[in-house]
Chimera marker file (.cmm) of the C-alpha trace (Angstrom):
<marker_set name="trace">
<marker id="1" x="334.647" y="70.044" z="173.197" r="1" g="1" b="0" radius="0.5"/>
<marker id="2" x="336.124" y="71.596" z="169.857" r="1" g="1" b="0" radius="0.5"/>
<marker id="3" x="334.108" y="71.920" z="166.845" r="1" g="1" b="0" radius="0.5"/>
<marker id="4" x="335.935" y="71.260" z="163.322" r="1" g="1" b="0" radius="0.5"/>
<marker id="5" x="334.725" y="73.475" z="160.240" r="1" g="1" b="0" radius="0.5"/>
<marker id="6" x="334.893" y="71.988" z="157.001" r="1" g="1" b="0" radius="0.5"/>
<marker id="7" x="335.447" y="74.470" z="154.085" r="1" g="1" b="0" radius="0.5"/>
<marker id="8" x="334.048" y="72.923" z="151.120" r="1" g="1" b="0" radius="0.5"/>
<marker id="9" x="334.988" y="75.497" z="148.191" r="1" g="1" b="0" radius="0.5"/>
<marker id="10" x="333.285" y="75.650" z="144.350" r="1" g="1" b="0" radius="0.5"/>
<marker id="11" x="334.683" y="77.389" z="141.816" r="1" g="1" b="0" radius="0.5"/>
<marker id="12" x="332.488" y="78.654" z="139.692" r="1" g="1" b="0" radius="0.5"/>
<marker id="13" x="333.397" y="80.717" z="136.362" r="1" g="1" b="0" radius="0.5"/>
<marker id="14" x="330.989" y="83.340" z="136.313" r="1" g="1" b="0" radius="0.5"/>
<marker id="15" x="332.784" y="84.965" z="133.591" r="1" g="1" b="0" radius="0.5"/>
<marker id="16" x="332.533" y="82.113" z="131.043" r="1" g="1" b="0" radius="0.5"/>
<marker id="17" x="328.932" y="81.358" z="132.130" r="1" g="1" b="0" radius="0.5"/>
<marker id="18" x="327.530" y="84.313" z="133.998" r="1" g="1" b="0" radius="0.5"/>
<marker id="19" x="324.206" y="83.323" z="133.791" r="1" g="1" b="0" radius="0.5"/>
<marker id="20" x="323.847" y="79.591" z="134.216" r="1" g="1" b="0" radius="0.5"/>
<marker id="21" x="327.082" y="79.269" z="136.789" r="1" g="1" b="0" radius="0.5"/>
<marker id="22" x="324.834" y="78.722" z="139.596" r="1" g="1" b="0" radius="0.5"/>
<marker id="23" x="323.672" y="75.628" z="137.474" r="1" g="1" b="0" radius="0.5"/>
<marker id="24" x="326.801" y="73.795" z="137.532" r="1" g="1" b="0" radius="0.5"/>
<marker id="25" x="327.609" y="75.157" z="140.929" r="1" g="1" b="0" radius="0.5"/>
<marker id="26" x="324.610" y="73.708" z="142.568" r="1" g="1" b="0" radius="0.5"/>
<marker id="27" x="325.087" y="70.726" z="140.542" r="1" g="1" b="0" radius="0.5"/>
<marker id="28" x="328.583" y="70.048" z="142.616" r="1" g="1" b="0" radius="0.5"/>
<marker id="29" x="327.745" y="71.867" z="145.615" r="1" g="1" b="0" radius="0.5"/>
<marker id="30" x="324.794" y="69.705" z="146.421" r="1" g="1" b="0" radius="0.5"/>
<marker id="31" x="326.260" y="65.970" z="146.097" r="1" g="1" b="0" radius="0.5"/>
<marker id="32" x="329.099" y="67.145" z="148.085" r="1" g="1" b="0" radius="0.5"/>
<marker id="33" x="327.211" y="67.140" z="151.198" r="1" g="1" b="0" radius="0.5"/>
<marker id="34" x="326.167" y="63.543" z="151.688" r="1" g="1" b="0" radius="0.5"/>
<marker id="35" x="329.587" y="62.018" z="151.137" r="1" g="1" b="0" radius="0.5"/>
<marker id="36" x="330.974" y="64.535" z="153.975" r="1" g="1" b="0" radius="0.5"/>
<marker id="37" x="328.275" y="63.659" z="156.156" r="1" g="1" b="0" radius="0.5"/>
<marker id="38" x="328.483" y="59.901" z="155.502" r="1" g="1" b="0" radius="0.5"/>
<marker id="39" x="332.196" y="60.430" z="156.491" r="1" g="1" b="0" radius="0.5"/>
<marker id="40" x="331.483" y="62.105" z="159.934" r="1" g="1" b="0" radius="0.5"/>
<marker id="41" x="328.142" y="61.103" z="161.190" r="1" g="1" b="0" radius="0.5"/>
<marker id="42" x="327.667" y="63.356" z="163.937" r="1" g="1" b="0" radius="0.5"/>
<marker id="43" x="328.602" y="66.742" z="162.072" r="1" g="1" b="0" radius="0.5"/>
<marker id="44" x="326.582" y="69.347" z="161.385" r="1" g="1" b="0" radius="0.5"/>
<marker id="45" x="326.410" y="71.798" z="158.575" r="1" g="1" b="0" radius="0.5"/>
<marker id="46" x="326.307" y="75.785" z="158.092" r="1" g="1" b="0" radius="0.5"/>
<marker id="47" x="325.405" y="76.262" z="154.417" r="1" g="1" b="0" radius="0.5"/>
<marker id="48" x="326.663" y="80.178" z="153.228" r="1" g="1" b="0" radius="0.5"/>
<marker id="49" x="326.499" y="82.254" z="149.965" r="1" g="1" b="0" radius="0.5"/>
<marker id="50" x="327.210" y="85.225" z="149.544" r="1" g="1" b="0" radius="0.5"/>
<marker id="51" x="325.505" y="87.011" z="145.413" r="1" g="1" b="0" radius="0.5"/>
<marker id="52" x="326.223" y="83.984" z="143.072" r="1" g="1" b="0" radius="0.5"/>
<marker id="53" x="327.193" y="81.790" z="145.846" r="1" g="1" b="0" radius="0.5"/>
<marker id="54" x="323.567" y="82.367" z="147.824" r="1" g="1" b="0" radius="0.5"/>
<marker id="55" x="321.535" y="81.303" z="144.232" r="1" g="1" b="0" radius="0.5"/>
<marker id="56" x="323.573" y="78.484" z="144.668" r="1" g="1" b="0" radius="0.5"/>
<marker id="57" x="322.497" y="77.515" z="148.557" r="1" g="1" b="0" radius="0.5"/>
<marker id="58" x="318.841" y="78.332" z="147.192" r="1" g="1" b="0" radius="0.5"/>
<marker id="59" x="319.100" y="75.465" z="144.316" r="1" g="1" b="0" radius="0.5"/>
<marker id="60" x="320.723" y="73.181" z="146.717" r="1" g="1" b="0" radius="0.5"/>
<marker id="61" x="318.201" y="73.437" z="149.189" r="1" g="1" b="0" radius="0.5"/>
<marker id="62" x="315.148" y="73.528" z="146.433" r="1" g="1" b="0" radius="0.5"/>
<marker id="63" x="314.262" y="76.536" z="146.140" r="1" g="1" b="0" radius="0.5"/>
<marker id="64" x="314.669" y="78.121" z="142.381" r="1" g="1" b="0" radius="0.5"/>
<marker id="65" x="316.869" y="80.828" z="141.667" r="1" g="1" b="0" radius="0.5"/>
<marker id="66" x="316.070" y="80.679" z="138.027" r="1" g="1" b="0" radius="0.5"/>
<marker id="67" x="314.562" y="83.887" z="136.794" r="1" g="1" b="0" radius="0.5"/>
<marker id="68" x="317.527" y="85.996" z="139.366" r="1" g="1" b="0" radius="0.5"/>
<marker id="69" x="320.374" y="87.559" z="138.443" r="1" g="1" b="0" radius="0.5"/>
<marker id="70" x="322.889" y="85.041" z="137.603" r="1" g="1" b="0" radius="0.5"/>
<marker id="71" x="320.471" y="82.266" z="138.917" r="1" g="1" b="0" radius="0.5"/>
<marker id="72" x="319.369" y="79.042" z="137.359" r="1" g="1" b="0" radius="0.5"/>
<marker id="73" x="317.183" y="76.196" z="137.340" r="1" g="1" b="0" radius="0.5"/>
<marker id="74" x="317.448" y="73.175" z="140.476" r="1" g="1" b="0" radius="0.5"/>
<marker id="75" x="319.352" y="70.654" z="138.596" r="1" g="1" b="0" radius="0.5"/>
<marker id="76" x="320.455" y="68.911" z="142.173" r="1" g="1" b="0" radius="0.5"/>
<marker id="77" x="319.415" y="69.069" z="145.681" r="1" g="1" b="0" radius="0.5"/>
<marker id="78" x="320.713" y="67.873" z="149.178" r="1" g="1" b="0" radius="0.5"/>
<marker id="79" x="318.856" y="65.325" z="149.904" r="1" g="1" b="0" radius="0.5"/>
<marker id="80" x="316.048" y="65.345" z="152.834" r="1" g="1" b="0" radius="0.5"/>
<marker id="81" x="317.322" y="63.021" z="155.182" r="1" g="1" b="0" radius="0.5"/>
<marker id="82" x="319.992" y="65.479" z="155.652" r="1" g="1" b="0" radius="0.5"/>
<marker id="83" x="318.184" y="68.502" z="156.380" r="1" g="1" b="0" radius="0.5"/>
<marker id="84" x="318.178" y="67.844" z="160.381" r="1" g="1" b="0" radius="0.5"/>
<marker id="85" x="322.220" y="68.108" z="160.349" r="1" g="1" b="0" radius="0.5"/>
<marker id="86" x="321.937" y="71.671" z="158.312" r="1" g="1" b="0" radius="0.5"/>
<marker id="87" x="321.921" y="73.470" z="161.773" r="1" g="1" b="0" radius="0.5"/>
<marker id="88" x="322.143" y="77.311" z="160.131" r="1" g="1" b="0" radius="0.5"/>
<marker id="89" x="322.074" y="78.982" z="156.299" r="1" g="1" b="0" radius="0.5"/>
<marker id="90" x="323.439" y="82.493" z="156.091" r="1" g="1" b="0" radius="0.5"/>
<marker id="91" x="322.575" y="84.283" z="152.807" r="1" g="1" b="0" radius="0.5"/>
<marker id="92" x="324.019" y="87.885" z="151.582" r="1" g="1" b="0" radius="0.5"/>
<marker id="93" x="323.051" y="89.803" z="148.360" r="1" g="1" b="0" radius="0.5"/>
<marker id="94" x="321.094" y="87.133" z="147.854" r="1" g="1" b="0" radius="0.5"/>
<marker id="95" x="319.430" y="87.486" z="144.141" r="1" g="1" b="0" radius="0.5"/>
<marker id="96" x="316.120" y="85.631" z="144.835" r="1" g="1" b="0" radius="0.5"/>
<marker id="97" x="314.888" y="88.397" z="147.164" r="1" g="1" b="0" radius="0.5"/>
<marker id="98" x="314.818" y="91.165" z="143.999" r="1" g="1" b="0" radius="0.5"/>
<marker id="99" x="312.565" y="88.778" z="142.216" r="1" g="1" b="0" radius="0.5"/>
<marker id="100" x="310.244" y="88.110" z="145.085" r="1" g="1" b="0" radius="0.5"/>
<marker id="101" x="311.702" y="84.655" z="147.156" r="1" g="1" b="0" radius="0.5"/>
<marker id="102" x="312.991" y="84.159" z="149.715" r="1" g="1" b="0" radius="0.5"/>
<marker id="103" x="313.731" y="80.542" z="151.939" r="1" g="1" b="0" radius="0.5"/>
<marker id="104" x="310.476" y="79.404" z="153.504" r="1" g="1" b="0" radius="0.5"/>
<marker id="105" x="309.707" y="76.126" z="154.759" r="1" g="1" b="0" radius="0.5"/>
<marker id="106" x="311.924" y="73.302" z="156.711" r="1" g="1" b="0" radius="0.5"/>
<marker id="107" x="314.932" y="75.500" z="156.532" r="1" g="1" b="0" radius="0.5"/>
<marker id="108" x="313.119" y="79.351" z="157.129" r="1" g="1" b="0" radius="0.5"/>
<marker id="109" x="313.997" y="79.227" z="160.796" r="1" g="1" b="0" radius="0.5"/>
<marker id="110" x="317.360" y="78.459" z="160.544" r="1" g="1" b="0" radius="0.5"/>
<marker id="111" x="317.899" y="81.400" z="157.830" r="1" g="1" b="0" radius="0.5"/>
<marker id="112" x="319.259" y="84.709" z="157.887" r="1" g="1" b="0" radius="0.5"/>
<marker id="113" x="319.526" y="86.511" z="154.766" r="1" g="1" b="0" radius="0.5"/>
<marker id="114" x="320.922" y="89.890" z="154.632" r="1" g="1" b="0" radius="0.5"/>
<marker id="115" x="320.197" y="92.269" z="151.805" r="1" g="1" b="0" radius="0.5"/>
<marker id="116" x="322.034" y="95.869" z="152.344" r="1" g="1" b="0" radius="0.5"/>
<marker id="117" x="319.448" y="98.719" z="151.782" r="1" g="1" b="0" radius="0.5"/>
<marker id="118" x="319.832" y="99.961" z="147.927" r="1" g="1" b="0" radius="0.5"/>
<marker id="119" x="321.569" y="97.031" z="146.688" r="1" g="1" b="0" radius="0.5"/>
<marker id="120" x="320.079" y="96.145" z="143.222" r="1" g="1" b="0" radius="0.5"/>
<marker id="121" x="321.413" y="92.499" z="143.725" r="1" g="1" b="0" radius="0.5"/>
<marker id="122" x="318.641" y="91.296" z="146.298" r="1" g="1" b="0" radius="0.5"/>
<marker id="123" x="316.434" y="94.800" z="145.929" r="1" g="1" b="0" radius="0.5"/>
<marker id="124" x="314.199" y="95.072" z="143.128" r="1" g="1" b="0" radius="0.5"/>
<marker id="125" x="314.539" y="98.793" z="142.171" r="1" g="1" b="0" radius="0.5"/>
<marker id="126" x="318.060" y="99.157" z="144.288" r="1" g="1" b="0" radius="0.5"/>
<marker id="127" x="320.479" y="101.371" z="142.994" r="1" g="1" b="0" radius="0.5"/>
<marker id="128" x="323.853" y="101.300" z="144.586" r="1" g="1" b="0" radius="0.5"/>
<marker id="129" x="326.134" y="98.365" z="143.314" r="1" g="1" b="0" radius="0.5"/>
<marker id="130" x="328.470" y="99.730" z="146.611" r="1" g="1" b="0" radius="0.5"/>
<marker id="131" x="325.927" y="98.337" z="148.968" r="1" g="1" b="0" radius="0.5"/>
<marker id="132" x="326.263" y="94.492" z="147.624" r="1" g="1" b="0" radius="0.5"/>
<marker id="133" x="329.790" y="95.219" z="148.712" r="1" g="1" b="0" radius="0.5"/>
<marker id="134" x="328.895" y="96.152" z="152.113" r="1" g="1" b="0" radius="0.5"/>
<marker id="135" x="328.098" y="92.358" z="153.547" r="1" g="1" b="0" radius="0.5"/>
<marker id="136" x="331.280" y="92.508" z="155.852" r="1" g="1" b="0" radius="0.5"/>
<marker id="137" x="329.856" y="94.363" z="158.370" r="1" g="1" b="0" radius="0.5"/>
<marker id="138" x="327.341" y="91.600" z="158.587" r="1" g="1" b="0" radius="0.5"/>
<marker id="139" x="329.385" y="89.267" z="159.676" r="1" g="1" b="0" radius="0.5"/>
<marker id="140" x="329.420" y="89.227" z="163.242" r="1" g="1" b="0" radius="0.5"/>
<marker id="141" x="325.420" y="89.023" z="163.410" r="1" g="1" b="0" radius="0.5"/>
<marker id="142" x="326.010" y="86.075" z="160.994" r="1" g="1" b="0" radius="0.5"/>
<marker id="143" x="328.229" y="84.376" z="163.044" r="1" g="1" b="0" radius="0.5"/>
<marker id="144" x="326.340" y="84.568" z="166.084" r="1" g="1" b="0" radius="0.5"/>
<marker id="145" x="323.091" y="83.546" z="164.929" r="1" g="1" b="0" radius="0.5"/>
<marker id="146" x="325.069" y="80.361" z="163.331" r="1" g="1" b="0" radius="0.5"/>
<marker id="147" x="326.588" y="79.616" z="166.394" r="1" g="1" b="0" radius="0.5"/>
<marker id="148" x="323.157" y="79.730" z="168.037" r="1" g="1" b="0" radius="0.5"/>
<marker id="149" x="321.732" y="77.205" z="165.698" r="1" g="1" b="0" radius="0.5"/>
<marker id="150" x="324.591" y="74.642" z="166.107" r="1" g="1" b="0" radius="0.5"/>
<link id1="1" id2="2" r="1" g="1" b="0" radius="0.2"/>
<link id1="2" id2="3" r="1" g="1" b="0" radius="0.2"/>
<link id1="3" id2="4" r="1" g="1" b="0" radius="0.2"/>
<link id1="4" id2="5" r="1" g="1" b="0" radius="0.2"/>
<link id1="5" id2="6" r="1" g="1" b="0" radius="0.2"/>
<link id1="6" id2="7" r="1" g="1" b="0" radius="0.2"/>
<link id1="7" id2="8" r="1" g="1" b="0" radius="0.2"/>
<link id1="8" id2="9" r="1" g="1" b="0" radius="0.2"/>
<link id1="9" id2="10" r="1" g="1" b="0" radius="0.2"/>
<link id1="10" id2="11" r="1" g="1" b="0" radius="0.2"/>
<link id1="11" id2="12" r="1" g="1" b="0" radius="0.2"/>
<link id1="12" id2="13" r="1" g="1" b="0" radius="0.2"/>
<link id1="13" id2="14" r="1" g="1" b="0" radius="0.2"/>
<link id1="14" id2="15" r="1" g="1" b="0" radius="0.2"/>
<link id1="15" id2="16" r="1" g="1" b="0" radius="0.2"/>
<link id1="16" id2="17" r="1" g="1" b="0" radius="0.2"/>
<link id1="17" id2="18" r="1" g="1" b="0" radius="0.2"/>
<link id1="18" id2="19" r="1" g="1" b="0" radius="0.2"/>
<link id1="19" id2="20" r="1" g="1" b="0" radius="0.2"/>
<link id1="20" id2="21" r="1" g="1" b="0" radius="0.2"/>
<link id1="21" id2="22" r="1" g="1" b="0" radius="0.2"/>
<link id1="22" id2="23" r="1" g="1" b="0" radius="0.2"/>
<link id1="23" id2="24" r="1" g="1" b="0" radius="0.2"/>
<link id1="24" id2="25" r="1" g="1" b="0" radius="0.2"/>
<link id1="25" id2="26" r="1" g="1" b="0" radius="0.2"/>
<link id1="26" id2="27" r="1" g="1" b="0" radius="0.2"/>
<link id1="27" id2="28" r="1" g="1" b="0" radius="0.2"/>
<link id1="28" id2="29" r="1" g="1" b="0" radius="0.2"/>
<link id1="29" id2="30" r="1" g="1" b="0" radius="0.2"/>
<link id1="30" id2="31" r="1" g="1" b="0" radius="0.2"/>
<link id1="31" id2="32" r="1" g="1" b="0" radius="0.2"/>
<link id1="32" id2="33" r="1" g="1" b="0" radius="0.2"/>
<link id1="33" id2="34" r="1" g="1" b="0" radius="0.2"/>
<link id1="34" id2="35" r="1" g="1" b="0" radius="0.2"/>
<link id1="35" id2="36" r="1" g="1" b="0" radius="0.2"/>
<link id1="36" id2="37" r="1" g="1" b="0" radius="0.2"/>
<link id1="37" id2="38" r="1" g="1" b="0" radius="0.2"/>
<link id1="38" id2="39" r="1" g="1" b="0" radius="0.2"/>
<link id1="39" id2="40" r="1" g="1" b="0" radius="0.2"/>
<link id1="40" id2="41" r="1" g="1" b="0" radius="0.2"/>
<link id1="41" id2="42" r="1" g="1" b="0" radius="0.2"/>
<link id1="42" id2="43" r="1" g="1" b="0" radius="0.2"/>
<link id1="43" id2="44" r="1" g="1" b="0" radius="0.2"/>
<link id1="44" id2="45" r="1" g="1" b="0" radius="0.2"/>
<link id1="45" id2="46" r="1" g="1" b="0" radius="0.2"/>
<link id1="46" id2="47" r="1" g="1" b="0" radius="0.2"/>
<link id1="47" id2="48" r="1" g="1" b="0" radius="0.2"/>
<link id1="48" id2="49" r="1" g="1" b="0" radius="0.2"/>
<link id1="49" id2="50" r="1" g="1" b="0" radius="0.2"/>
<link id1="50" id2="51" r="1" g="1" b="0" radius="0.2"/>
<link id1="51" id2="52" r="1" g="1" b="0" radius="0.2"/>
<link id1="52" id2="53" r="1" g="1" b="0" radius="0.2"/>
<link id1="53" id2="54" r="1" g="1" b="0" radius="0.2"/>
<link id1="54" id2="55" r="1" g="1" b="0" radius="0.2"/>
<link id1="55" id2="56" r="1" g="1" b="0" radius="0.2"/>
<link id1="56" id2="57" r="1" g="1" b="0" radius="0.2"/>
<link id1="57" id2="58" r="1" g="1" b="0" radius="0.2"/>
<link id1="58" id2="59" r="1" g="1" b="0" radius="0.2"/>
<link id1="59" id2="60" r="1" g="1" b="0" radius="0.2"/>
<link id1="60" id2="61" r="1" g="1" b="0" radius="0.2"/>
<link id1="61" id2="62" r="1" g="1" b="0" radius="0.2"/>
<link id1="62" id2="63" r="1" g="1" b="0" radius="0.2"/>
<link id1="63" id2="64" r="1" g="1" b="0" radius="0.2"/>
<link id1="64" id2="65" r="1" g="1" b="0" radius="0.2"/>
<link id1="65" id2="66" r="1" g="1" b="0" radius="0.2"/>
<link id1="66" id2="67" r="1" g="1" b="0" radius="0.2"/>
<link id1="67" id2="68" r="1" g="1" b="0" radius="0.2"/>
<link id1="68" id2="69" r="1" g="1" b="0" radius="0.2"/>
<link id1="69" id2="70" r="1" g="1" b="0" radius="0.2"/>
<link id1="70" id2="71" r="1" g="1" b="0" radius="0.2"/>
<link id1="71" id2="72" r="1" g="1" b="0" radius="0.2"/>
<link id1="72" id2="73" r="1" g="1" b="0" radius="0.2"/>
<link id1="73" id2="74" r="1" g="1" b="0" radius="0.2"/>
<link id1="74" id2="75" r="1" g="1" b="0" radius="0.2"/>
<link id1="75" id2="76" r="1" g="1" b="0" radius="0.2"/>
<link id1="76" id2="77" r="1" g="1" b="0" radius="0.2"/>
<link id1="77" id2="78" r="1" g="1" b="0" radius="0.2"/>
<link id1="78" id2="79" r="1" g="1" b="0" radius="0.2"/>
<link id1="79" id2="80" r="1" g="1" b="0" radius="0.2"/>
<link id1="80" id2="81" r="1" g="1" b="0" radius="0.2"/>
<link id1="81" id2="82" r="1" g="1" b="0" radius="0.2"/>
<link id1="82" id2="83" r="1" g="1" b="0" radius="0.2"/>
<link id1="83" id2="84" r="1" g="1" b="0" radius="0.2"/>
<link id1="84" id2="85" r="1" g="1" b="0" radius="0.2"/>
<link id1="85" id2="86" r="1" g="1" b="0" radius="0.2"/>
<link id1="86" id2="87" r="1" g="1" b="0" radius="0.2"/>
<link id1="87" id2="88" r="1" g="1" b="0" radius="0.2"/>
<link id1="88" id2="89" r="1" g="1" b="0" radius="0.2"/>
<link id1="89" id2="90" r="1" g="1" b="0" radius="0.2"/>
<link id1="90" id2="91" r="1" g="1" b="0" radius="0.2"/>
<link id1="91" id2="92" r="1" g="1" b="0" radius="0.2"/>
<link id1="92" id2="93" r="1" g="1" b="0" radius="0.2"/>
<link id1="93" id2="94" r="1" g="1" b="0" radius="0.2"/>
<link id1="94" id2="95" r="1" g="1" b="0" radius="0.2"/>
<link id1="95" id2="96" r="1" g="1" b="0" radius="0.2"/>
<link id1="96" id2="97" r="1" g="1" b="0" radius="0.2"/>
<link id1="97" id2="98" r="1" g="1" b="0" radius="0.2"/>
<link id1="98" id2="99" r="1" g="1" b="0" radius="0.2"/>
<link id1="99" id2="100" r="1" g="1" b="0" radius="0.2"/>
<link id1="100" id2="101" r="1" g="1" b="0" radius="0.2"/>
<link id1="101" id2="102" r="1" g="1" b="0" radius="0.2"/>
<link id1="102" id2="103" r="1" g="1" b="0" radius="0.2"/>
<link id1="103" id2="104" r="1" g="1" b="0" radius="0.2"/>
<link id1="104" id2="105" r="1" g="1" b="0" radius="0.2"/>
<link id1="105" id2="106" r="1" g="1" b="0" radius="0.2"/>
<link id1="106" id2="107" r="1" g="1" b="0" radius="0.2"/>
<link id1="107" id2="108" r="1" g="1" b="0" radius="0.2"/>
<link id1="108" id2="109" r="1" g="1" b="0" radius="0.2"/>
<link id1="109" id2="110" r="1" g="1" b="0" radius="0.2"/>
<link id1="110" id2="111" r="1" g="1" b="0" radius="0.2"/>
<link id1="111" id2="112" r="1" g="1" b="0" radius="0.2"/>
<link id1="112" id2="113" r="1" g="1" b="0" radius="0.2"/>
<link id1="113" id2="114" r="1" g="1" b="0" radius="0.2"/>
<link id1="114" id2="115" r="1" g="1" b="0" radius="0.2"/>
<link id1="115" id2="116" r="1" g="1" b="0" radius="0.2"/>
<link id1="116" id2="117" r="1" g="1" b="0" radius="0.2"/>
<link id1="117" id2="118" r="1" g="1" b="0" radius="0.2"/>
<link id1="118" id2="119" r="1" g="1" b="0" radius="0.2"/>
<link id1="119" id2="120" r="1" g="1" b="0" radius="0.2"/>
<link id1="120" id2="121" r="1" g="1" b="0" radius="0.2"/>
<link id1="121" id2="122" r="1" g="1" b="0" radius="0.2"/>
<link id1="122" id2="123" r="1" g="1" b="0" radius="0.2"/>
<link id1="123" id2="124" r="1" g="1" b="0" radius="0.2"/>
<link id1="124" id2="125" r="1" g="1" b="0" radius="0.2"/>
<link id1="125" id2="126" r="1" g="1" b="0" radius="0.2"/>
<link id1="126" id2="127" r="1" g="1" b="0" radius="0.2"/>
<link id1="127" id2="128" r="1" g="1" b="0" radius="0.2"/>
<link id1="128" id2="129" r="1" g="1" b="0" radius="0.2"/>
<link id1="129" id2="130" r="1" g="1" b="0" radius="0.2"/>
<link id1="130" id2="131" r="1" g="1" b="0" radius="0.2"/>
<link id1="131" id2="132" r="1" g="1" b="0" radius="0.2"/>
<link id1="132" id2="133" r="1" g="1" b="0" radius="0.2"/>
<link id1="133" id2="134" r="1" g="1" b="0" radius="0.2"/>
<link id1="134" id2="135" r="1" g="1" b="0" radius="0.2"/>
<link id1="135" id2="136" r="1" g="1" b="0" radius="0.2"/>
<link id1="136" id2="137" r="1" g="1" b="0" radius="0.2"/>
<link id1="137" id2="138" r="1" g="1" b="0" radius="0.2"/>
<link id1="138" id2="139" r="1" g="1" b="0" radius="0.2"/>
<link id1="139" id2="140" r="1" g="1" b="0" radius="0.2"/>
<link id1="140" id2="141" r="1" g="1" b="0" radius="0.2"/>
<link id1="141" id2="142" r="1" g="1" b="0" radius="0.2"/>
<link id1="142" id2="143" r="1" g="1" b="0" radius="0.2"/>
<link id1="143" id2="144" r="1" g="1" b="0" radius="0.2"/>
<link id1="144" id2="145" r="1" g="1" b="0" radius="0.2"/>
<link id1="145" id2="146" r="1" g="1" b="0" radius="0.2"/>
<link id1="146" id2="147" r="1" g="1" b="0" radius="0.2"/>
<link id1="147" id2="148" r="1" g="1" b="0" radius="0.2"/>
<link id1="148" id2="149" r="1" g="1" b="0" radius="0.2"/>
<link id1="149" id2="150" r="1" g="1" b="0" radius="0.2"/>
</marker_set>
């Protein structure tokens, strides 16, 4: 059986609006979902972020990022009937963490979010901006705990 990906991509300019672009993101990011899911019944979804882009999964999914680094208020959400189908979320530098959150509830177990040791993204008190660079090497653990969830 072969498995299709859908790449759903948001721009978001983070230099015009640096600290509300994960507003307008989310805002996009989470209405996007249902129509796509409408329009294939049986797929399933892997939600990733990676800095900005993981405040972004956190709004869409209800939990705040507003108070983080370049985070924001919830302004949309996808809805719950849709929750089943998001099979894995895979967070990196993920702002949230340096402020004390984290994803908890329906979704927790079918989260992995990486935060590099130092990085002052996702570490309250981190120090070295090279580490929120570092996510790469990540991304074969990533991949295979996604593929275990779908």
């Amino acid at each position: 059986m072969y498995r299709a990906v859908l790449f759903v991509s948001l721009i978001v300019a983070a230099l015009v609006a640096l600290i509300a672009a994960a507003t307008p993101a989310a805002a996009t990011a989470a209405p996007a979902l249902p129509s796509q899911a409408a329009a294939c019944p049986q797929q399933r979804f892997v939600l990733v972020g990676y800095s900005q882009g993981a405040n972004v999964v956190d709004n869409s999914i209800g939990i705040s990022s507003d108070g983080a680094i370049v985070g924001g208020p919830i302004v949309a959400t996808i809805p719950a009937d849709l929750a089943p189908r998001i099979a894995a979320i895979l967070l990196f530098g993920n702002p949230i963490r340096a402020i004390g959150r984290s994803v908890t509830g329906t979704y927790q177990s079918r989260t992995k979010d990486y935060c590099a040791l130092g990085d002052p993204i996702c570490q309250a008190g981190g120090f070295n901006i090279l580490a929120h660079l570092s996510y790469g090497d990540q991304a074969n653990d990533a991949a295979a705990f996604a593929a275990t969830k779908v």
